[in-house]
N, C-alpha and C positions, 0 to 999 in steps of 0.2 A: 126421631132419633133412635138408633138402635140401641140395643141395653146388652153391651158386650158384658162378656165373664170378666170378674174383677182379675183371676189370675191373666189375661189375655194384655187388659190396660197396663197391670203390673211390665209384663213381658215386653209391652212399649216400651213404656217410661226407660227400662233400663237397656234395650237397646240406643232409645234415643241418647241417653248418656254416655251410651258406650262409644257411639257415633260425634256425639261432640267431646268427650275426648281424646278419641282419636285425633281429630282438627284440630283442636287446640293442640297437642302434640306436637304435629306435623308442622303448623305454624311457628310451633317455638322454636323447633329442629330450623325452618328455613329461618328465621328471623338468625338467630345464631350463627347458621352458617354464613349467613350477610355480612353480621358483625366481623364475624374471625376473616373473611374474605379483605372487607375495608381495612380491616384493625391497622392502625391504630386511625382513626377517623378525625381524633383530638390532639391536641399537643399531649406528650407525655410525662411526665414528673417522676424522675430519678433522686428519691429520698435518702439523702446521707445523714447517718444520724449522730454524726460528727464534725465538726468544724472544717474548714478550708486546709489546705496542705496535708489532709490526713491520708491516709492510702485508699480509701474509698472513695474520698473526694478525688484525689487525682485519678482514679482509673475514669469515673465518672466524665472530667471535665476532658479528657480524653475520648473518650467513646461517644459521647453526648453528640457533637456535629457528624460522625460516622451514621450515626442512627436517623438523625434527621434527613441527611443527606438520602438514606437508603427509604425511608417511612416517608417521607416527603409533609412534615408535619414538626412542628415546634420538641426540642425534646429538653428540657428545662432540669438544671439542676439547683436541689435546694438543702444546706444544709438545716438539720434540724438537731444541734445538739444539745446535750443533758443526759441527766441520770446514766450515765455509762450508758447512749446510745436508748435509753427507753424511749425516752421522748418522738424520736423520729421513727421510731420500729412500732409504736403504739399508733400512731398517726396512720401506718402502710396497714398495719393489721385489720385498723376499723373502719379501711377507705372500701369502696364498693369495690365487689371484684371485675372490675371492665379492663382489667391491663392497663390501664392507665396513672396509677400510682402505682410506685415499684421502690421495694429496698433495695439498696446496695450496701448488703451487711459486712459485715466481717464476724471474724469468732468470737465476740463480747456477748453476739445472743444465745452462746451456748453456755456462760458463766452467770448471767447476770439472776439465771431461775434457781442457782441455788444459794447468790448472796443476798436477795432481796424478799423481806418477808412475805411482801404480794404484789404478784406485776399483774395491771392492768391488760396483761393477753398472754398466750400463750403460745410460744414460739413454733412448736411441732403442732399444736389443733389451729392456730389461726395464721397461720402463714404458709404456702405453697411453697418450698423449695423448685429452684428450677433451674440454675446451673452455680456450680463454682466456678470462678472464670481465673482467678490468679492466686498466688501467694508470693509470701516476703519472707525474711527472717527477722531474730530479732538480736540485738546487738546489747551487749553489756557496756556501759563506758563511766567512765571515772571522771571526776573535776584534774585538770591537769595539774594541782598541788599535793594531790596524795602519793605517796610515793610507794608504789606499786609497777611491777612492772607486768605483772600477770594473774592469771587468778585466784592461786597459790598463795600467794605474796600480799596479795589483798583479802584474801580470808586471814591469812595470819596476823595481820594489821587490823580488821575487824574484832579475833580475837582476842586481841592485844588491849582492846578498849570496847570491850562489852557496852552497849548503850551509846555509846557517844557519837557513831556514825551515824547519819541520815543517809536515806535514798528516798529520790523523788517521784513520783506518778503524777499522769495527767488526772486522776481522783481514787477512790476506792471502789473493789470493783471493778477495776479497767482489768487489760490482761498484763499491761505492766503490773500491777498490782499483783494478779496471781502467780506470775511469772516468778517476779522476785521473793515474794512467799515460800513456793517450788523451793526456790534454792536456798531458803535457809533452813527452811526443814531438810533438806538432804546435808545440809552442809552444819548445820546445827550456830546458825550465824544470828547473833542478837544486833540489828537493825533497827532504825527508829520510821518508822514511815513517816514522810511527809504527803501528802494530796493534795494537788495543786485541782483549779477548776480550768483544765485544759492542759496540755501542750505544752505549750510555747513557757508561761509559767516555769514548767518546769525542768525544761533547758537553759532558759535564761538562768534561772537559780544555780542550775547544775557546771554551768560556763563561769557564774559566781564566785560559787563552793561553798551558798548556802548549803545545798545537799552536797553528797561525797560521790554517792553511786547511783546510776539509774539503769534501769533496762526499759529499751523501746524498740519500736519496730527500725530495722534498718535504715529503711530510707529518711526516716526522719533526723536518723544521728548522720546517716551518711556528709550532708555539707558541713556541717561544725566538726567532724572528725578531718576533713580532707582543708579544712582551716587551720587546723591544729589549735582549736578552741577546747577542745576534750579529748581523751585518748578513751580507744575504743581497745579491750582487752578480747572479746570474746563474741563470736555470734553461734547463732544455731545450725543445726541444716549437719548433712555428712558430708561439705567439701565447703572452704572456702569460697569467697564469697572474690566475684570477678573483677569488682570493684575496688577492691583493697584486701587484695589476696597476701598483702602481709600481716592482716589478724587470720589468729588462729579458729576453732571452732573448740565449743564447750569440749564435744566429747577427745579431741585431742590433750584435754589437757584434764581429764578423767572424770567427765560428767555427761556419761552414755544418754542418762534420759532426758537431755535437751536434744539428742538429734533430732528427733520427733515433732519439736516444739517449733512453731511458727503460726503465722498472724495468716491466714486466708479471709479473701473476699469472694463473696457469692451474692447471687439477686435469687433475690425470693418476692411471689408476689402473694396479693390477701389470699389466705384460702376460698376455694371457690371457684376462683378462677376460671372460666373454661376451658376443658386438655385442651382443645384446638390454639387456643391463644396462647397457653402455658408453651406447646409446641413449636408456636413459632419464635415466641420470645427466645427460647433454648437456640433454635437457627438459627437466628437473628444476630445474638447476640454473640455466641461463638464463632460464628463466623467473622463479625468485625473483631475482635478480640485476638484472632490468627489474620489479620493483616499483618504485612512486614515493618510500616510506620507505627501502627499500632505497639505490637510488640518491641519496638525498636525504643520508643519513646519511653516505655515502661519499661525498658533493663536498665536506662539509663537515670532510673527513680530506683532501682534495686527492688525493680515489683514485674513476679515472671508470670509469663501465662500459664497455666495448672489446670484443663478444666477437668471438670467432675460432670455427669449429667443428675437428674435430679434422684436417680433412686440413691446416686455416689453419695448427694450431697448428704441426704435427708441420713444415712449410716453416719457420715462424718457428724453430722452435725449431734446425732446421737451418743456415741463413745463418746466425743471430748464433752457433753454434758458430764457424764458419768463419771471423767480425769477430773473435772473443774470441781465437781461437787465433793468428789475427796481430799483436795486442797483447800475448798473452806470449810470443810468437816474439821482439818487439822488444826485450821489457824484461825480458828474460830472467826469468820468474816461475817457481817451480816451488815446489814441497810435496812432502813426501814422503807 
């Protein structure tokens, strides 16, 4: 056996390494491209991290057969609620990144990091944005015994009886929550919060007159408003709403910084991801979301198509961090 120079064996070795990772490279490159090729290979799970009827759930329970249809593979919707939406955004953040668990958020995960003293993930490092696909408005509405006819009239009646009002939310924390916060610091309104665990809770109550006032997303008040179970005073957005174009909007009636304010839904999946699959998902999904049944079915839930692509979302999703956290700065909010 020859007795090569030690720097010569060296010079192997690290060729030879250099040479197998290249291959392994190149392997991982085709493996990948296979995956994003097939994708989705599995059924897919559409994580709502909120209850049934919610505006997430219903884009979901919509979209859902469109996807399957198009992916030729199971596309499974599952709500997972709690903690103002932790619970099911914590699930999507820590699931493997294969595109096969997927949020369908709304704007709660941009509220929830500066009311909660430690969330188990991190919205902007452990989640990929990858499209906004719609938005709502949100509507103010009243127990039909308060005698208010506007919202003028109902601040002066608030002030009229400091403390004694309630208003309801689906918990602390939610965006009804921050929402109507928003507006007694602008409006300088002493309210009593009630939080309800859910929704429903807290319509039932508010059709009652356990609570007096609530703000929620429109399409949620929309059928108990068109019942005449609740009168609805106010929504957000800079125009009337097509649905019940005889309520007014905040800022006609001089509260300019609600036009801005509304409830968006967006899919984000774990960080990690692969662009390629992040890529198609974005295709994918914008494209079923601009069908005409699609869109049709969602104006007549008072939820329009909006999209954003993901550098839109990841900005949005940023600013209203920064709006939300000045709102529980004020009103002192916090969760453990």
């Amino acid at each position: 056996m020859k007795n090569y120079p030690l720097w010569r064996l060296r010079s192997s070795s690290i060729v030879c390494g250099i040479v197998a990772t290249v291959i392994a490279t190149f392997s991982f490159t085709g493996h990948a491209q296979t995956d994003v090729q097939n994708y989705p290979s599995r059924p897919v799970t559409l994580v709502v991290p909120f209850t049934s009827g919610s505006g997430s759930d219903t884009i979901a329970r919509i979209i859902s057969p469109k996807l399957s249809e198009r992916w030729k593979q199971a596309v499974i919707v599952e709500n997972r609620p709690g903690a103002s939406g932790n619970l099911g955004t914590d699930k999507v953040a820590k699931a493997p990144p294969d595109g096969l668990t997927l949020l369908m958020a709304i704007d709660t995960i941009t509220m929830t990091p500066s009311i909660y003293k430690s969330l188990p993930y991190d919205p902007i490092r452990d989640l990929a944005p990858i499209a906004r696909l719609a938005t709502s408005s949100y509507g103010l509405a009243i127990n039909n015994d308060v005698p208010a006819k506007d919202l003028n009239s109902l601040f002066a009646l608030i002030k009229s009886k400091p403390g004694k009002m309630n208003y309801g939310t689906p918990g602390s924390g939610t965006p009804h929550h921050l929402s109507m916060e928003l507006l007694k610091n602008l409006k300088g309104l002493d309210l009593v919060h009630v939080p309800y665990k859910g929704l429903s809770g807290a319509q039932t109550d508010l059709i009652g007159g356990q609570v007096q006032v609530m703000i929620a997303t429109f399409n949620s008040l929309l059928p108990f408003a068109k019942a005449g179970k609740i009168k609805m005073l106010a929504v957000t957005g800079s125009k009337r709403s097509e649905l019940l174009p005889e309520i007014p909007t905040f800022v006609e009636q001089g509260i300019p910084e609600f036009e801005n304010l509304f409830p968006w839904y967006g899919l984000l999946a774990p960080a990690g991801t692969p662009k390629e699959i992040q890529n198609k998902l974005y295709k994918d999904f914008t494209e079923v979301m601009e069908l005409d049944d699609v869109k049709k079915q969602l104006k007549e839930q008072g939820i329009f198509v909006n999209l954003m692509n993901a550098d839109q979302l990841s900005t949005l999703m940023k600013s209203d961090m920064q709006r939300w956290k000045n709102v529980v700065t004020q009103a002192h909010i916090t969760q453990d």
